[in-house]
LOPANU-836119 format. One line per 3 residues: their letters; for each residue x, y negated, z of N, C-alpha, C, O, CB. Coordinates in nm, 2 decimals. Atoms other than C-alpha are relative to their C-alpha. Glycine has a CB too. Layout:
// residues N
A> X/Y/Z/X/Y/Z/X/Y/Z/X/Y/Z/X/Y/Z | ...
// end
This chain:
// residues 81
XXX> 0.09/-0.02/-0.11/2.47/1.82/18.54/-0.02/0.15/0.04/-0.03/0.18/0.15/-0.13/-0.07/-0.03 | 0.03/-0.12/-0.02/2.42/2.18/18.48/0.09/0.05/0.06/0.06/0.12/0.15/-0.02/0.06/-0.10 | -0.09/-0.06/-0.04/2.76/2.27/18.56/0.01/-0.04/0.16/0.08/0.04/0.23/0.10/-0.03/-0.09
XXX> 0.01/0.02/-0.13/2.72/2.12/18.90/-0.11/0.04/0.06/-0.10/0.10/0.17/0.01/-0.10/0.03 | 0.09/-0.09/-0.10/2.43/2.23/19.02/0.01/0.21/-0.03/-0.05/0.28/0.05/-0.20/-0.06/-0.02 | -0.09/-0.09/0.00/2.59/2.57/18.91/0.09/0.03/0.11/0.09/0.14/0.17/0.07/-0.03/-0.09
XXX> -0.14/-0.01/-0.12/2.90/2.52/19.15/-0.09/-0.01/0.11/-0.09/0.08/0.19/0.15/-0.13/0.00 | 0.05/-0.04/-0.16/2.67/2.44/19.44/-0.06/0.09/0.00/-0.05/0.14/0.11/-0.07/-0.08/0.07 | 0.07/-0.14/-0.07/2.46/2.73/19.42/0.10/0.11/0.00/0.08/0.20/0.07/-0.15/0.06/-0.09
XXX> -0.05/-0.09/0.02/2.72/2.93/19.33/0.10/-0.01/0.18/0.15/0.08/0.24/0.06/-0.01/-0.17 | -0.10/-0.01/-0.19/2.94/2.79/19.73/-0.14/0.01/0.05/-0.11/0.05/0.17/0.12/-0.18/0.08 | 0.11/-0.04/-0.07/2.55/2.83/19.84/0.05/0.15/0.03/0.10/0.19/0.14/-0.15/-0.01/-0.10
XXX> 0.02/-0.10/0.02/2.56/3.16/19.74/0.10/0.11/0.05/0.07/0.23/0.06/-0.02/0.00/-0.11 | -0.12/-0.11/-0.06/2.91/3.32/19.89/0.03/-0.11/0.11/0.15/-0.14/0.13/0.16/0.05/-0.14 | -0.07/0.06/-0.08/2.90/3.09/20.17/-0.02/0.09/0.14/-0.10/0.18/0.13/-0.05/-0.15/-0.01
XXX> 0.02/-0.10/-0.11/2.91/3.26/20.51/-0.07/-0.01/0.14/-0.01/-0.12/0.16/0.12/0.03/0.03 | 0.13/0.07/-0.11/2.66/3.19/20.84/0.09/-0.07/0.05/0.03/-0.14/0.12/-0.11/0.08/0.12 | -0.07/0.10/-0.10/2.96/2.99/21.01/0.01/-0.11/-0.13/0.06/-0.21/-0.09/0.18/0.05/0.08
XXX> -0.01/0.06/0.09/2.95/2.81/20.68/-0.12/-0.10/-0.03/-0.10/-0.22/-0.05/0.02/0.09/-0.09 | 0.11/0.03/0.07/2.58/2.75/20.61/-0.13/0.10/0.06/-0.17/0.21/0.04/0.03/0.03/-0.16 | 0.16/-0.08/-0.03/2.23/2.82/20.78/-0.06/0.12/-0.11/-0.15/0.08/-0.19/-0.13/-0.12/0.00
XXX> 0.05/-0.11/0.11/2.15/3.14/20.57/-0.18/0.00/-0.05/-0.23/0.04/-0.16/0.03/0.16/0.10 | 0.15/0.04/0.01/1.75/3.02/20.63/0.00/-0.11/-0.14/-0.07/-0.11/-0.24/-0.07/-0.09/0.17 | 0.01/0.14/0.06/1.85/2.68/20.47/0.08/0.03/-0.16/0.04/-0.03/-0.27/0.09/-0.14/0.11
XXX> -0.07/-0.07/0.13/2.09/2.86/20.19/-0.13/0.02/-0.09/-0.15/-0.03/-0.20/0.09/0.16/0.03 | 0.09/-0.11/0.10/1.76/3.11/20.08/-0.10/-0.17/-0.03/-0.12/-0.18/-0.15/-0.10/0.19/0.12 | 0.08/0.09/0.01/1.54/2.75/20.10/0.04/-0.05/-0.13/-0.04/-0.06/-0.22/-0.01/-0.09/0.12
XXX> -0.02/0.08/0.05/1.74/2.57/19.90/0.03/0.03/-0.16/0.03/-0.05/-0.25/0.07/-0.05/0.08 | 0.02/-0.07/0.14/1.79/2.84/19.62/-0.12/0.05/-0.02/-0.12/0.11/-0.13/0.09/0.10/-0.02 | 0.12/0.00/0.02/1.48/2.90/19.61/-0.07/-0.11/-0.02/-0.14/-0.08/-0.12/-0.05/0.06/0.08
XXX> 0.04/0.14/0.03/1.35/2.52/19.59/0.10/-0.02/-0.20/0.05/-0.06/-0.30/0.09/-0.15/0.17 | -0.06/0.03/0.13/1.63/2.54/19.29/-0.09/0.10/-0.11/-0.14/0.06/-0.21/0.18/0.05/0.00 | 0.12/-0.13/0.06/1.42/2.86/19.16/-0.13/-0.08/-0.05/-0.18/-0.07/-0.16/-0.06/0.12/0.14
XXX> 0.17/0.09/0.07/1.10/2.64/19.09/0.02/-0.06/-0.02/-0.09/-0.10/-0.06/-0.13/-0.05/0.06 | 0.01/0.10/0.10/1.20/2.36/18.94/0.04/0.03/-0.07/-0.03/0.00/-0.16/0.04/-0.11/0.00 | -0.12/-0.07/0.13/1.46/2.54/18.70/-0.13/0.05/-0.09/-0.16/0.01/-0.20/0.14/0.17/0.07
XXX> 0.13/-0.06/0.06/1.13/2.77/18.65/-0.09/-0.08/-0.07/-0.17/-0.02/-0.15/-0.07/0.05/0.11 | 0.07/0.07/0.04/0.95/2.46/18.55/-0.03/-0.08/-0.09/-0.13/-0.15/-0.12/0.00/-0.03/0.05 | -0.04/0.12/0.04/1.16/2.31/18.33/-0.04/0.06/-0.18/-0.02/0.17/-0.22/0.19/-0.05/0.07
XXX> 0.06/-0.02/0.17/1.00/2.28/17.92/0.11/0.14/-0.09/0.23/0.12/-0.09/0.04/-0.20/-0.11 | -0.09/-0.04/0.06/1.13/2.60/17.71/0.10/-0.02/-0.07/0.18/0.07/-0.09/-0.03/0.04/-0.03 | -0.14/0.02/0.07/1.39/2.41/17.52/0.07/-0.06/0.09/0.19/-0.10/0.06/0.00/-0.10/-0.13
XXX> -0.11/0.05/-0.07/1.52/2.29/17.81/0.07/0.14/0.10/0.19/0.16/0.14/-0.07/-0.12/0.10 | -0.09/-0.14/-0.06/1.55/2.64/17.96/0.11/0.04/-0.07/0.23/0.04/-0.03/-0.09/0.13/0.01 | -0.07/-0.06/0.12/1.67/2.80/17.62/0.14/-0.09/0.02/0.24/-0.02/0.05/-0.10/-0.02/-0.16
XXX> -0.12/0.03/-0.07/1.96/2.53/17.70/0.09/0.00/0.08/0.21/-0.01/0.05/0.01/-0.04/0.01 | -0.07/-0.02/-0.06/2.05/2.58/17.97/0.06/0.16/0.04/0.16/0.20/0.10/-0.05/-0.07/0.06 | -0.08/-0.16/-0.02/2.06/2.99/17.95/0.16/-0.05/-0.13/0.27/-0.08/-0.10/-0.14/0.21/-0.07
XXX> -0.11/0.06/0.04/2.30/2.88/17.68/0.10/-0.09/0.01/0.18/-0.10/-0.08/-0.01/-0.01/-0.05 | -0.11/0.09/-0.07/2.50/2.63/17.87/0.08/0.10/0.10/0.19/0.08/0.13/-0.08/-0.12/0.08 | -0.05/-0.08/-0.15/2.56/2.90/18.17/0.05/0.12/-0.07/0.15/0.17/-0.01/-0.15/0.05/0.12
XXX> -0.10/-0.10/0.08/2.67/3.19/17.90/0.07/-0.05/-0.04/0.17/0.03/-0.05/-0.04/0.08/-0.09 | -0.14/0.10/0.03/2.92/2.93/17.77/0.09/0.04/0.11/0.19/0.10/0.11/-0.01/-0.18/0.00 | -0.10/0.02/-0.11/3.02/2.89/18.13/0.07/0.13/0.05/0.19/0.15/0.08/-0.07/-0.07/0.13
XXX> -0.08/-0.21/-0.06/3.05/3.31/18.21/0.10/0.02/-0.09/0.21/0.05/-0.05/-0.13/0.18/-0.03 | -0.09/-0.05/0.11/3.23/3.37/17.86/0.10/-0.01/0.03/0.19/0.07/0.04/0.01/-0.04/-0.11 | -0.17/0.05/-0.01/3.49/3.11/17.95/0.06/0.04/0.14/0.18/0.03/0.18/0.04/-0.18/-0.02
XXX> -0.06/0.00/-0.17/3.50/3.21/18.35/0.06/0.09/-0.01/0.02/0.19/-0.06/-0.10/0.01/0.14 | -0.05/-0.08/-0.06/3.80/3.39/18.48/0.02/0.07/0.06/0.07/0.18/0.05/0.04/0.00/0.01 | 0.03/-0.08/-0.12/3.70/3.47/18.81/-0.09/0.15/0.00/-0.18/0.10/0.07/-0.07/-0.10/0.08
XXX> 0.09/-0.11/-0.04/3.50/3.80/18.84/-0.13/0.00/0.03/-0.24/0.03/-0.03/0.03/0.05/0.10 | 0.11/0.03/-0.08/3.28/3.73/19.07/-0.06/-0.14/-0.04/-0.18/-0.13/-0.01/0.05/-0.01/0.14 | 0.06/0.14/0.09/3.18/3.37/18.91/-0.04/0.09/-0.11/-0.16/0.12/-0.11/0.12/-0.15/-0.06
XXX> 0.12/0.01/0.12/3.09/3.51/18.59/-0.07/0.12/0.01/-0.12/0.17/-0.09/0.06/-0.02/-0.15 | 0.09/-0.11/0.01/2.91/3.80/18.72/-0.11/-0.08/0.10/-0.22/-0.04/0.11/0.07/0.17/0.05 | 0.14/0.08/-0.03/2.70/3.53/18.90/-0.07/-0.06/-0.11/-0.19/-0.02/-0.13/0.01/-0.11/0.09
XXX> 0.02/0.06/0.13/2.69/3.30/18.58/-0.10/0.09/-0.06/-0.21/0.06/-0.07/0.14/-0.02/-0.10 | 0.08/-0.10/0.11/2.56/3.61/18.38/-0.13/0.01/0.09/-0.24/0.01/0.04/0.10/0.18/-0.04 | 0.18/-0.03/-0.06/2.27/3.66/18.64/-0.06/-0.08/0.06/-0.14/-0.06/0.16/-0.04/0.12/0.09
XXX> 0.05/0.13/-0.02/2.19/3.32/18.66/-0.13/-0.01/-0.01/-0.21/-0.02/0.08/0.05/-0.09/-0.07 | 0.10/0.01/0.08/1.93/3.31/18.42/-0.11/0.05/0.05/-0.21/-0.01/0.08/0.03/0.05/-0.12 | 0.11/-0.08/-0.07/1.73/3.57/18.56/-0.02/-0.01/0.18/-0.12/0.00/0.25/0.04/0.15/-0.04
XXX> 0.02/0.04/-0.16/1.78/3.50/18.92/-0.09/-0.12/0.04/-0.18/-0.12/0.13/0.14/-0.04/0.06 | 0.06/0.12/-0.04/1.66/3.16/18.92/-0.10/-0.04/-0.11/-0.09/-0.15/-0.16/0.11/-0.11/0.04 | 0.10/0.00/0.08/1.36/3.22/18.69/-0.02/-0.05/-0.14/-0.12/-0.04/-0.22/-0.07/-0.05/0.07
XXX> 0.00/0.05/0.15/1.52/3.05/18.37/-0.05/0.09/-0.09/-0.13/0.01/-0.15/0.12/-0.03/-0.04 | 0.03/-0.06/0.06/1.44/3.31/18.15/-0.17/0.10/0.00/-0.21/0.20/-0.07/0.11/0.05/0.01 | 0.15/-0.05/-0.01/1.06/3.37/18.25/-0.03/-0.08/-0.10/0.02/-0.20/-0.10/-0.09/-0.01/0.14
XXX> 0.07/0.09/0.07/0.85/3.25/17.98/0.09/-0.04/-0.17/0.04/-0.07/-0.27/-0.03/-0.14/0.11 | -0.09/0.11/0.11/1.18/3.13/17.74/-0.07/0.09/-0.14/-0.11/0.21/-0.12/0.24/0.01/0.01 | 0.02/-0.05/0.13/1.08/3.22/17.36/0.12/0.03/-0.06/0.12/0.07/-0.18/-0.07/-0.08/-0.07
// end
């Protein structure tokens, strides 16, 4: 599950205004932003370590230099112990 809502923010995120309402893009990562933010510390703490799995093994560049600032972008790492 992680890994997919991963891939869509991640074609959210490099998609282009003929692609994707740029209003409805920032809405919808941002709606992903507060629940992620919401979610019990051992479920955060999992998932930053599910998403540095995913950067280690990513080839692309540009994927795992999103991967890597995942965590912090979309508020997982506020609060984690």
């Amino acid at each position: 599950m992680a890994e997919a809502l991963v891939d869509v923010l991640w074609f959210i995120d490099g998609s282009e205004d003929e692609q994707m309402d740029q209003d409805d893009a920032v809405k919808v990562m941002e709606g992903v932003g507060h629940v992620v933010s919401r979610l019990p510390s051992d479920q955060r703490q999992e998932l930053i370590e599910l998403v540095g799995e995913m950067a280690a093994a990513e080839n692309n560049l540009a994927r795992r230099e999103f991967l890597e600032a995942f965590p912090e972008g979309f508020g997982v790492i506020d609060d984690v112990s």
